[in-house]
Each structure stands twice: as structure tokens, then as C-alpha cells.
VEXZA-526121 format. One line per field, with one value per residue: residue in three letters; x, y, z of N, C-alpha, C, O in turn. Coordinates in steps of 0.05 Angstrom, whole numbers, plus 32768, in hexadecimal, padded with zeros to 4 digits. Example, Ala and Ser with C-alpha at 12.3 -4.5 7.8 and 13.67 -1.06 7.14 Angstrom:
<tifis>
type c(Ala|Ser)
n_c1 c(8108|8101)
n_c2 c(7F8E|7FD3)
n_c3 c(809C|808E)
ca_c1 c(80F6|8111)
ca_c2 c(7FA6|7FEB)
ca_c3 c(809C|808F)
c_c1 c(8108|8102)
c_c2 c(7FBE|8001)
c_c3 c(809C|809D)
o_c1 c(811D|810C)
o_c2 c(7FBE|8017)
o_c3 c(80A9|80A1)
</tifis>
This chain:
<tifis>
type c(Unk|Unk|Unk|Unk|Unk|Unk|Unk|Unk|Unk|Unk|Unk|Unk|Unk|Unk|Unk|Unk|Unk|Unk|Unk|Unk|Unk|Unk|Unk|Unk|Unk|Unk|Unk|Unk|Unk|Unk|Unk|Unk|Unk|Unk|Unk|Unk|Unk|Unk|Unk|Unk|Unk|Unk|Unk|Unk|Unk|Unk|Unk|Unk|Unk|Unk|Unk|Unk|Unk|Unk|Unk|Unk|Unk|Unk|Unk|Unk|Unk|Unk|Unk|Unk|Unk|Unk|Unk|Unk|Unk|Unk|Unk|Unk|Unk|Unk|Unk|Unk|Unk|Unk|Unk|Unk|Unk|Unk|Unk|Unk|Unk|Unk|Unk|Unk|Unk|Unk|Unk|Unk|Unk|Unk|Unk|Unk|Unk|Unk|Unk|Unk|Unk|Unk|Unk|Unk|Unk|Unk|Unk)
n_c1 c(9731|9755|9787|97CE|97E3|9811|9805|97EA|97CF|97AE|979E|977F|9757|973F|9735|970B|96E3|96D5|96C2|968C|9678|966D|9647|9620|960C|95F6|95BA|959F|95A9|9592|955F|955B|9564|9533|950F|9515|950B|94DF|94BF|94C9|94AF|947C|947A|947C|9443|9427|9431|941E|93E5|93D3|93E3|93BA|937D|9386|937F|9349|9330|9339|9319|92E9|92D6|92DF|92B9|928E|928F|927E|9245|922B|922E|9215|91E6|91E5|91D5|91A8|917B|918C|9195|915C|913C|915D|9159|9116|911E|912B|9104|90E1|90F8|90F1|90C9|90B8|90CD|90A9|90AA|90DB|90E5|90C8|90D9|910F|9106|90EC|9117|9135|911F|911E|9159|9151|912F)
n_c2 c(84D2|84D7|8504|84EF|84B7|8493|8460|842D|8434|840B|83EE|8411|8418|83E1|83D8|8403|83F4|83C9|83DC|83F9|83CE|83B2|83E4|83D8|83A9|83A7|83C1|838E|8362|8379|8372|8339|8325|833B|8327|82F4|82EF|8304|82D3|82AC|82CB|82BF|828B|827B|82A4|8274|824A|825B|8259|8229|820A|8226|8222|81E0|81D9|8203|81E1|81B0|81C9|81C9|818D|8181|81A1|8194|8157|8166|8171|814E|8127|8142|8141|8109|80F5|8110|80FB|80F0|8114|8128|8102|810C|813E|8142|811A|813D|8165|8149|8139|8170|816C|8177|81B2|81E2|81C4|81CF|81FA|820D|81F4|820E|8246|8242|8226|825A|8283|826D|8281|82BB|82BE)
n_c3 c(8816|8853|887E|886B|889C|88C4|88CA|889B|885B|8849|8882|8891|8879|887E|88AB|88B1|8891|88AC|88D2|88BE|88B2|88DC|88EE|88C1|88C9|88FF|8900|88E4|8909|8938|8933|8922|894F|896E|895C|8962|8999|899C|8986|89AE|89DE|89C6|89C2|89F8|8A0C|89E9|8A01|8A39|8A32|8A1E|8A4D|8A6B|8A55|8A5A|8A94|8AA0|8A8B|8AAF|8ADB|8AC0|8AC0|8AF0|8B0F|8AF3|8B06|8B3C|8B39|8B20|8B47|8B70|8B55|8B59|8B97|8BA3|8BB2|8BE7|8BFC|8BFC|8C1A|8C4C|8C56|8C5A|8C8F|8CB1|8CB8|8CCB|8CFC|8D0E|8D34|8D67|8D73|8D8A|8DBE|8DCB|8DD0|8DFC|8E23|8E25|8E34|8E64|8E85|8E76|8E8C|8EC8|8ECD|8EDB|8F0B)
ca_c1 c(9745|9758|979D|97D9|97EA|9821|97F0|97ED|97AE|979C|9797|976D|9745|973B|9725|96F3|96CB|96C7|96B4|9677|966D|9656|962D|9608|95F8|95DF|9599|9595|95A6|9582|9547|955C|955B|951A|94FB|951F|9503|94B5|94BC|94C9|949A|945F|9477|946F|9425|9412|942B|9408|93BE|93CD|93DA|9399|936E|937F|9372|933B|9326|9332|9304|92CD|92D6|92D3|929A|9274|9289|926A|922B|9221|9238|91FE|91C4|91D5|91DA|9192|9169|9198|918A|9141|9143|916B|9142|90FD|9124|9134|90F2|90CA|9100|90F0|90AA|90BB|90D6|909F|90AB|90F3|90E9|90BC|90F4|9123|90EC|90E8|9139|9147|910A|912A|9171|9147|9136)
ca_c2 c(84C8|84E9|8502|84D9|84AE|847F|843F|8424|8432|83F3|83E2|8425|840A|83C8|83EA|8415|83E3|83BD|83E6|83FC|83AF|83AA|83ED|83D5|838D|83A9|83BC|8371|8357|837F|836A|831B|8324|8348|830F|82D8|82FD|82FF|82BC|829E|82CD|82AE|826E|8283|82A7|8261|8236|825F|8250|8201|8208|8238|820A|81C9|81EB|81FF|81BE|8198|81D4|81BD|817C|8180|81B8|8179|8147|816C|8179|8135|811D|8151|8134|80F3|8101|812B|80E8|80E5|8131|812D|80F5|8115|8159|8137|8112|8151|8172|8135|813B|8185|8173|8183|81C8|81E8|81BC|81CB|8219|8217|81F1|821C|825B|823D|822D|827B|8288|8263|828E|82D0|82B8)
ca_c3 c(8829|886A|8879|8877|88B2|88C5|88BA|887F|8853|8856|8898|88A5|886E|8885|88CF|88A8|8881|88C4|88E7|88AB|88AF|88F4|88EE|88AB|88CE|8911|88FC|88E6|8922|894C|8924|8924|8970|8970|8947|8975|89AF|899D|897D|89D2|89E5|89B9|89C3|8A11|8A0A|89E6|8A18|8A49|8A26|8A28|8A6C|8A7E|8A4A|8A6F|8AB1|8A98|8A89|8AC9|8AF2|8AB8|8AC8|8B16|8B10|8AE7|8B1C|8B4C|8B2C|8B1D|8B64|8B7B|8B4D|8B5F|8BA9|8BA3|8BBF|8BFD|8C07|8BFC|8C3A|8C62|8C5B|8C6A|8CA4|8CC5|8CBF|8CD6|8D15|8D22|8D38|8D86|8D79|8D98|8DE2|8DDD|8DD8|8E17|8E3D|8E26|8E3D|8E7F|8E86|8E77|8EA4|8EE2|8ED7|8EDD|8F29)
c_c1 c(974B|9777|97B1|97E7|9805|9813|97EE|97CC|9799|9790|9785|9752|972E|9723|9718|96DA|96C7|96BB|9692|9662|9657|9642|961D|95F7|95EC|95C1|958D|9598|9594|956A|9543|9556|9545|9508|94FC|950B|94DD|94AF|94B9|94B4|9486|9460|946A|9451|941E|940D|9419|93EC|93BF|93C5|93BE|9385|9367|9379|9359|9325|9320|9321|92F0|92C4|92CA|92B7|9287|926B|9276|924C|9222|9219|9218|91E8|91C8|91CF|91BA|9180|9174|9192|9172|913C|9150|915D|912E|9102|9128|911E|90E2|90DE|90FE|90D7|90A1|90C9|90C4|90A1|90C7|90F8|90DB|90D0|910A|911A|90F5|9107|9140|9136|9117|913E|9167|9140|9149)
c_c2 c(84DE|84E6|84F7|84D8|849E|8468|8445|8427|841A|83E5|8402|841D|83F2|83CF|83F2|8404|83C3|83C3|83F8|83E7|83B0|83C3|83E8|83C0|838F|83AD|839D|8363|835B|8370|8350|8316|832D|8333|82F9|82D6|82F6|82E3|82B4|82B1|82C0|829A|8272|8282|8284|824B|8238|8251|8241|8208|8213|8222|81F5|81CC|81F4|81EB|81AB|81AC|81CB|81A8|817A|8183|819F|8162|8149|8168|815B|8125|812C|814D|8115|80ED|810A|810B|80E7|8105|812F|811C|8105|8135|8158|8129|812C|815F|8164|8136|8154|818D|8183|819C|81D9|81DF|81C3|81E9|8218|8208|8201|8239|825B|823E|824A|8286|828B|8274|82AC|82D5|82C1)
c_c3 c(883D|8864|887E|8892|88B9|88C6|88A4|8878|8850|8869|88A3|888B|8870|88A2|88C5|88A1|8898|88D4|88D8|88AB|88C1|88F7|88D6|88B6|88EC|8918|88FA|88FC|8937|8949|892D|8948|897E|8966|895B|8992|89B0|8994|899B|89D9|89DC|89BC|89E5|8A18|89FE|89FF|8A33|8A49|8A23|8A42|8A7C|8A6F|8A59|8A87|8ABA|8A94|8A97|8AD3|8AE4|8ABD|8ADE|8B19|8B03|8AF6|8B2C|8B48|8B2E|8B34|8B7C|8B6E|8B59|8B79|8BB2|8BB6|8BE0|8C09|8C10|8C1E|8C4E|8C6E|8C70|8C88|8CBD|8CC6|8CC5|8CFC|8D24|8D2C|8D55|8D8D|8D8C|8DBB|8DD7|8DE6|8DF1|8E27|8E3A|8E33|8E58|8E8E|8E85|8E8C|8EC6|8EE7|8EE2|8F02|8F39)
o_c1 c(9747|9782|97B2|97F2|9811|9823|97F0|97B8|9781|977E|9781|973A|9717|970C|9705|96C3|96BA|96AB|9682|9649|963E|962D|9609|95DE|95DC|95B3|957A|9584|9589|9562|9531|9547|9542|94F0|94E8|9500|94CD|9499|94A2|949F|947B|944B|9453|9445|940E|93FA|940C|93E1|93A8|93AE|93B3|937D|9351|9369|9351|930D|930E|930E|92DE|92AB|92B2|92A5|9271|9255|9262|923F|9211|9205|920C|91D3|91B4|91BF|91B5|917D|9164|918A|916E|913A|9144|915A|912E|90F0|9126|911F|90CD|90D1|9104|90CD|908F|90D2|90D0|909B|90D1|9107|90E6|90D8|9118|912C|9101|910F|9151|9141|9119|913F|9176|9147|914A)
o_c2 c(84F6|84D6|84F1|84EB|84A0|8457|845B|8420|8417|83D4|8407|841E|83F0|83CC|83E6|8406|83AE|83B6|8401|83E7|83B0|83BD|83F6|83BE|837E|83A4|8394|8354|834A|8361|834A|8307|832A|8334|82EE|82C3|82EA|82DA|82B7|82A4|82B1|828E|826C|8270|8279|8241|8227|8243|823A|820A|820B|8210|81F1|81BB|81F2|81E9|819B|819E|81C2|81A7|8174|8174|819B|8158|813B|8159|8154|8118|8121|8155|8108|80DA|810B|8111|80DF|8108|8133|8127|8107|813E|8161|812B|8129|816C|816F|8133|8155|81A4|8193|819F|81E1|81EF|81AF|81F1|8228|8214|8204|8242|826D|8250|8252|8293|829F|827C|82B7|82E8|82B9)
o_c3 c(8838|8854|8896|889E|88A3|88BF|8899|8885|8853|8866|88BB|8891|8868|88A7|88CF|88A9|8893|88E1|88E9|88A7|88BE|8903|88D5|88B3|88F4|892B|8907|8902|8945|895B|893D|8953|8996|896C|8963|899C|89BD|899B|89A3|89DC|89EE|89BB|89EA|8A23|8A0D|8A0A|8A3F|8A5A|8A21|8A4C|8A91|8A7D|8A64|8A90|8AD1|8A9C|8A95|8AD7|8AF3|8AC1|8AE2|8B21|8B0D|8AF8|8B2F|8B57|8B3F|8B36|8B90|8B78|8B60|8B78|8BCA|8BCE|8BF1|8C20|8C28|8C34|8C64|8C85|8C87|8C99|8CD6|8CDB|8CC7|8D10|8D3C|8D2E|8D59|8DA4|8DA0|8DCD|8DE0|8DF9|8E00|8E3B|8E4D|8E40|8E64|8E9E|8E95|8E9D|8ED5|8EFE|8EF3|8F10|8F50)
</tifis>
């Protein structure tokens, strides 16, 4: 016992083992709030990796559309190819008018 006071030993008693209280049960708390804490985080990180997954998911999708959209597509290419190299039969006359045209500005 410490030396006497005008309070009553009980009420410095009472104050003591309250104040013992709340430092024996702050480690647990901290703890419980440390637990609470990473628990919302991990729920967080998972929700993340749905969201990237399905995200994921529709670019595979598309990226397959495409693909598909471009084999079936490949007949209308092939035409349209051969169409343009059966139309660049008169390259040769258009470079000599163009020859002659730069020709004339040289004058």
C-alpha cells in the first residue's frame, strides 16, 4: 500500500484495477482490430480477382470474335485483293503521265 491519503482505499482501489483492466485488455484489442482489418483487406484483394477474371474474360471473348469475324471475312479479302491487283494493270501508263506532267513544270 502507498501512503495514506484522504480517499478512501477503496475508491483508489477501484481506480487501480481499472485502470490494470484496460491495460491487460489492450493487446487483445489491438489484435481484434488487426484481425478485423486483414479480414476487409482479403475480402478486398478477392473481390479484385473476380473483377480482373471477368475482364479477363470479355477481352477473350472479343479477341475470339474477332478472329472468327476475320476467318470468315478471308473470302471477301481474297476478292477484294485479286480485284486490286487485276486493277493495277495501267501503272506503268500512269507513271509516264505523271513523268511527262513533272516534265512540263521543269519548262
Amino acid at each position: 500500500m502507498s501512503f495514506p491519503t484522504s480517499v478512501n482505499d477503496q475508491i483508489t482501489d477501484a481506480v487501480t484495477q481499472s485502470n490494470v483492466k484496460v491495460l491487460g485488455e489492450s493487446p487483445a484489442m489491438a489484435m481484434g482490430s488487426i484481425y478485423q482489418t486483414m479480414a476487409h483487406s482479403t475480402g478486398i484483394l478477392f473481390q479484385n480477382a473476380v473483377s480482373s477474371q471477368q475482364q479477363q474474360n470479355t477481352l477473350s471473348q472479343a479477341a475470339a470474335n474477332m478472329g472468327l469475324m476475320q476467318i470468315y471475312s478471308m473470302n471477301t479479302m481474297a476478292a477484294a485483293a485479286g480485284t486490286e491487283k487485276v486493277s493495277q494493270g495501267g501503272i506503268a501508263d500512269n507513271l509516264t503521265s505523271l513523268l511527262t506532267v513533272l516534265q512540263s513544270f521543269r519548262r
